[in-house]
N, C-alpha and C positions, 0 to 999 in steps of 0.2 A: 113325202119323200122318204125311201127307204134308208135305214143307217148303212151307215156305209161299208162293214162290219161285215155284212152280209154277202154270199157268191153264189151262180150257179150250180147246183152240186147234181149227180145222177149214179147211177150204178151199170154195170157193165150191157144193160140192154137198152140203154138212152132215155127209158120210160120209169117212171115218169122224169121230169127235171124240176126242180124245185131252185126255190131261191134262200138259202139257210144259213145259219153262221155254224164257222168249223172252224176248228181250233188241234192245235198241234202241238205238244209238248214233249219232253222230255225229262222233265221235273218233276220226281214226285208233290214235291210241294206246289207247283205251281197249276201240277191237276187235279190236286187238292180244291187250291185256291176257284178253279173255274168251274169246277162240281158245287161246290159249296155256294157260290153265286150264281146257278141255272138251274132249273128246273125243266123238265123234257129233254133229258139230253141220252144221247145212244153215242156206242163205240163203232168208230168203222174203221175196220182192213187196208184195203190194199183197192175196195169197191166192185169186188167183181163179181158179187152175189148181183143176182140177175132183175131184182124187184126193187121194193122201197124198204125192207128190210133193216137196212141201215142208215136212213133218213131221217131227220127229227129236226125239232125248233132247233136245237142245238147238236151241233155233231161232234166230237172228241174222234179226231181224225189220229191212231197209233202208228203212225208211218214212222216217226221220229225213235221209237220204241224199237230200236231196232239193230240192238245186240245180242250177240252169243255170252252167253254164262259161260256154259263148265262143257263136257262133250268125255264123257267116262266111256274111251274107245273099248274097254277090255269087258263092261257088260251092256255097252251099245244102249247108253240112257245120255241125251240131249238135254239141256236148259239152257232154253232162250228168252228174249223180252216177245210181250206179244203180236209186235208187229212186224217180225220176222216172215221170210215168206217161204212157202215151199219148198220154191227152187232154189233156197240160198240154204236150206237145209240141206238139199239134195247137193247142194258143191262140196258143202263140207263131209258129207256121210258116205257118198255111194263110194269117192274115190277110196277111203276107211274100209271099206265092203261092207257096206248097212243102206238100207233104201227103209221108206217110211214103210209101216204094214198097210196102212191103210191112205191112200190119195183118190181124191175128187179128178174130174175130168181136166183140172187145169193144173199147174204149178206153181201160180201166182196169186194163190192166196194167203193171209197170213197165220199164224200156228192160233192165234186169237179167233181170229172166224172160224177156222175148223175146229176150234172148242165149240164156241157159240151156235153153228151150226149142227155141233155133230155131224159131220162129211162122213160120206160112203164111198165105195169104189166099187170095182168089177170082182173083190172078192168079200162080199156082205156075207153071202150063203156059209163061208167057211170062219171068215177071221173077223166079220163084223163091223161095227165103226171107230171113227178116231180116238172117242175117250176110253174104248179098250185100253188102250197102251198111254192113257194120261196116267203118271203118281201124281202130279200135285201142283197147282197153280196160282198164284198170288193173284188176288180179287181186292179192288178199291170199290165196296157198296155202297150201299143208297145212306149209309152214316157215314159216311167219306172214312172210312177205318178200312184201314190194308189188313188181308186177312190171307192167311194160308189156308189152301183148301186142300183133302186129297178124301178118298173113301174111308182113312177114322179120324183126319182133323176137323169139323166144321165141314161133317157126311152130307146135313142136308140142303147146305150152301151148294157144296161142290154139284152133288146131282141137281140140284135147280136150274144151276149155270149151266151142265151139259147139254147141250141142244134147248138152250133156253132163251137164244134168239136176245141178250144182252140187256135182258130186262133186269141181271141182279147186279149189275155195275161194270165195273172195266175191269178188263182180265191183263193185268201187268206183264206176265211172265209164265211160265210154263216148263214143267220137267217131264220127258216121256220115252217113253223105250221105242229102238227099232228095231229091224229083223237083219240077221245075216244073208248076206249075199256074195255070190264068187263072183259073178260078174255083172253086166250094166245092161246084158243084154236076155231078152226074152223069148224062147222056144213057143211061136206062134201057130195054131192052127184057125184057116179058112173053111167053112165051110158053107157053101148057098144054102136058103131053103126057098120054096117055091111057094109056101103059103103057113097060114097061124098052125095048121098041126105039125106042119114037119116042123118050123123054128121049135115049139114049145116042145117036142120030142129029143132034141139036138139038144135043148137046154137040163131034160132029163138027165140025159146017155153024158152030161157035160159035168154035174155038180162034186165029180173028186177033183175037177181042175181050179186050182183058184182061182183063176182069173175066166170069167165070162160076162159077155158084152155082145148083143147083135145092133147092127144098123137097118132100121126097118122101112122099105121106102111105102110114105100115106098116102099115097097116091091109088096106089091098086085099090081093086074091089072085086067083088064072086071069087074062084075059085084060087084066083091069086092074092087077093087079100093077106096081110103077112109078110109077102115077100120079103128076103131080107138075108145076110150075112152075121153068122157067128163069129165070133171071133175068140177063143179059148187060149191060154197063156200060162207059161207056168215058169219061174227065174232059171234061166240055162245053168249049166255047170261050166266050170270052165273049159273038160276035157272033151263037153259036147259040141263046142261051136268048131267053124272053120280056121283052119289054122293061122289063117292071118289075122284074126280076132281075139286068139289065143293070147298072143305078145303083152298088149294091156288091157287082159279082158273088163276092168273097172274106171279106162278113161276112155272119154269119146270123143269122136272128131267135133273141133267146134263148127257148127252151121251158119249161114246165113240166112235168116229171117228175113223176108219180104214185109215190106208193109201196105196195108190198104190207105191211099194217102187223102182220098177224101171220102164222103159219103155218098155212097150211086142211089143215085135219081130214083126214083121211086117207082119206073116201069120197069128196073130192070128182073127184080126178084116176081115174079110172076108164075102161074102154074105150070106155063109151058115152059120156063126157064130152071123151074123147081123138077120136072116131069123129066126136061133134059139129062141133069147132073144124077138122079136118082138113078136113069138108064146105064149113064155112061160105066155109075160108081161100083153098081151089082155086075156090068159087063167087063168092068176092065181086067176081069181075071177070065179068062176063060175056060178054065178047069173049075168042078163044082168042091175038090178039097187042095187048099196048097197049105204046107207048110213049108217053115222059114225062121230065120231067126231073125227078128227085129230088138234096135234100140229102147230102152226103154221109154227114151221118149217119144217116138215113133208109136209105142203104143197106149201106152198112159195118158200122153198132151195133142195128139193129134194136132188141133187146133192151135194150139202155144203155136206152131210155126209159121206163122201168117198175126202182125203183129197190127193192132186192132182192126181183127176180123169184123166186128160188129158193127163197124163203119157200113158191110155189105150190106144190112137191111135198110138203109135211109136214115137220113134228119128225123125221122120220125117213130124210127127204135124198134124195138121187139119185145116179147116176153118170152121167159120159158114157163111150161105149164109142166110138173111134174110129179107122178100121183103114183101110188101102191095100193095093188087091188090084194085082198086075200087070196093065199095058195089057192084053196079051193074054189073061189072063183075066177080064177087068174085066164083061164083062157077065154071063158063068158063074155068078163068086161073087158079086157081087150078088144076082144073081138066085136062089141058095140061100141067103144071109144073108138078103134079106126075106122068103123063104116060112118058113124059120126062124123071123122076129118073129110074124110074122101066125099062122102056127101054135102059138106060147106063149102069146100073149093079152098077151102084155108090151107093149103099143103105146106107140110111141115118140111124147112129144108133138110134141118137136122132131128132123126127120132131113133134113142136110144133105148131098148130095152133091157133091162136086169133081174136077174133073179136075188131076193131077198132071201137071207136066214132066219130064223127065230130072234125077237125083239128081246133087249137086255132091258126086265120088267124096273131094274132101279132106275132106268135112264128114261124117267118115263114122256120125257119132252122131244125124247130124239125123233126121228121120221119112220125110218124105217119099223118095218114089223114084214111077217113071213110072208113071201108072197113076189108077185112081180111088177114092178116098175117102170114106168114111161116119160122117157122126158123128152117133148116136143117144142120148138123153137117155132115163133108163129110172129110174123111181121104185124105189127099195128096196123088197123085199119077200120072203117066202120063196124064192119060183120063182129070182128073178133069176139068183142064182148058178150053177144051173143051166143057164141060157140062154147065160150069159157065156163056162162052157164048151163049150158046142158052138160058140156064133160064133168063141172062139180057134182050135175044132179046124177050123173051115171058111176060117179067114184062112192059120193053115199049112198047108192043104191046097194053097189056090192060090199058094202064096209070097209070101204079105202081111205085113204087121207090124204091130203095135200103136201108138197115140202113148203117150208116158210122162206127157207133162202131162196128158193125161185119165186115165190108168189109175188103179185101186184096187182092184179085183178081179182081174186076169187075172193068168195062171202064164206071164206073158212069156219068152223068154228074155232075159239082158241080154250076151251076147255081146262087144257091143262097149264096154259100160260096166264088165267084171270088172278089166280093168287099171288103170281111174282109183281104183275102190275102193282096189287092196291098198293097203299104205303109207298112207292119207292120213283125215286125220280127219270128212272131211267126206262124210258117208251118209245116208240118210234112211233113213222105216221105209218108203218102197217101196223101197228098192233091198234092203234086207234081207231084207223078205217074197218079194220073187221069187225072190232067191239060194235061200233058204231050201228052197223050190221047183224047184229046181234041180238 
């Protein structure tokens, strides 16, 4: 019989589900006390990393973590606890005029995981990733000792921890800078492309804009292959929007969120269901360029507006798979990673491309490096596995890498994460299933 101690626990793709014990504190001492009596334990968010990432014998659940320090409006530097999340950042900041520099596709993860992580956004190529703009974070490590970390307190903690996937303890707290802003809303451009040369061209003629992001539907093949929408972004001014948006350009109207209320049957997401939406989403604009000014969360969260979306793939969950190939081979392997989808049948509903900047060589656990980026959303199924490994075998072909907050199935290598392991209690069962693999 199992203790009773123990709960179902999973991460934002359903897959895998596990049965584990998790725990929730807000007591320095008392997460003292539960590190000190566990061994195998990892930190988890808010769970919306996509894999098993933040799974383990034991799980230190930072929900409870979840105050504001200090918030120095006049040089726009934040400290909070680490289980703070995004979008409670973004209540406190945007109305201030400051938005984070750097956000992941969602809003609702905590300032903790985007350390651990290392999160990117739609402006890598110019501003980079999250621990750019980290000074300094309190870390509880594998000697249960609180420690401040920044680039000259305890440098080679700090860089370990960065996109080090929680293997050097629990991150407490966090201080970090964010960027000015006039208003809440973003000067949007549209633009179609009809296959892999015109996107990758669009994404050339694109990179003084900060913000770029195309939606690629995997479904095509030959000369449509690629197909797919830009979507380029840059923070409006105030004197640039329409006048009725002028009044409070830094508060937004509040919305209603829908929500998905159970999980649909497992005929429904199908190729010709997936084949559908892919048509409708590239047609529903009918001009090949619109601009516009959208909210920022209209473009940043898309998805945030539909409240567990991921209910949509089934009981039986999804993965996201998401890999960076090098610049110079960026349109090669692309271009044999989507004839690979489109030839499985596995079509992706959701498949995001990005252009990467030049990799911050201290940060050396983070994902990114220069080059372009794919993140594909793939419902569980027999085949999948199968698929998973041939796109692995097509990313080390062209010397790309895996992201670890999306991973759940690939035989990654973890290179640069075997040193944080030895010695230290804090592992998850991805870091164990790749080794494994290894």
């Amino acid at each position: 019989m199992k203790p009773n101690f123990t709960q179902k626990v999973t991460n934002w793709g359903n897959f895998p589900v596990v049965e584990k014990e998790m725990k929730s504190e807000d007591s320095i001492r008392k997460i003292k006390e539960f590190v000190q009596n566990h061994n195998e334990i990892i930190a988890r968010g808010n769970g919306r990393c996509y894999g098993d990432a933040s799974l383990s014998e034991h799980i230190f659940s930072t929900k409870r973590l979840n105050k504001f320090i200090s918030f120095d409006r006049l040089n726009g530097v934040i400290e909070c606890e680490s289980g703070v999340l995004l979008s409670e950042v973004l209540e406190v900041c945007v109305p201030q005029g400051y938005f984070l520099y750097v956000t992941p596709g969602t809003k609702f993860i905590s300032v903790g995981g985007a350390i651990a992580s290392d999160v990117h956004g739609k402006n890598h190529h110019l501003e980079g990733c999250f621990s750019k703009y980290v000074l300094e974070f309190s870390l509880l490590n594998e000697k249960n000792e609180v420690m401040t970390c920044s680039r000259t307190q305890n440098s080679e903690k700090f860089w370990a921890t960065i996109g080090g996937m929680g293997l050097t303890g629990i991150i407490l707290s966090a201080k970090f800078k964010l960027k000015n802003i006039e208003t809440a809303y973003i000067r949007q451009e549209s633009i179609k492309a009809n296959n892999l040369d015109e996107i990758f061209q669009l994404f050339d003629e694109s990179e003084s804009w900060t913000y770029n992001v195309a939606w690629i539907d995997c479904q095509q093949k030959g000369k449509n292959l690629g197909k797919s929408i830009l979507m380029r972004g840059e923070h409006a001014f105030r004197h640039e929007l329409p006048k009725k948006l002028q009044q409070n350009p830094l508060r937004l109207k509040k919305k209603i969120n829908p929500s998905v209320p159970f999980y649909f049957p497992g005929f429904v997401l199908n190729k010709w269901s997936v084949k559908l939406f892919n048509w409708l989403y590239f047609n529903k604009k009918r001009k090949k360029e619109v601009k516009d000014y959208v909210d920022y969360e209209s473009f940043f969260y898309p998805l945030d507006v539909v409240n567990d979306w991921n209910k949509i793939y089934g009981k039986e969950g999804f993965i996201q798979y998401q890999m960076v190939i090098p610049k110079e081979n960026g349109k090669e392997g692309m271009r044999k990673i989507l004839e690979t989808i489109a030839k499985s049948g596995n079509g992706s509903f959701l498949a995001v491309l990005k252009l990467f900047g030049k990799n911050n060589p201290e940060a050396y656990n983070s994902f990114p490096m220069e080059g372009y980026t794919l993140a594909l959303d793939f419902k569980v199924n027999k085949n999948l596995k199968n698929l998973v490994e041939k796109l692995d075998a097509i990313v080390e072909e062209f010397g790309g890498r895996i992201y670890l907050t999306k991973d759940s199935m690939s035989k990654s290598s973890l290179t640069n994460y075997l040193q944080n392991v030895q010695n230290s209690k804090f592992v998850s069962l991805q870091h164990k299933r790749i080794i494994n693999n290894n």
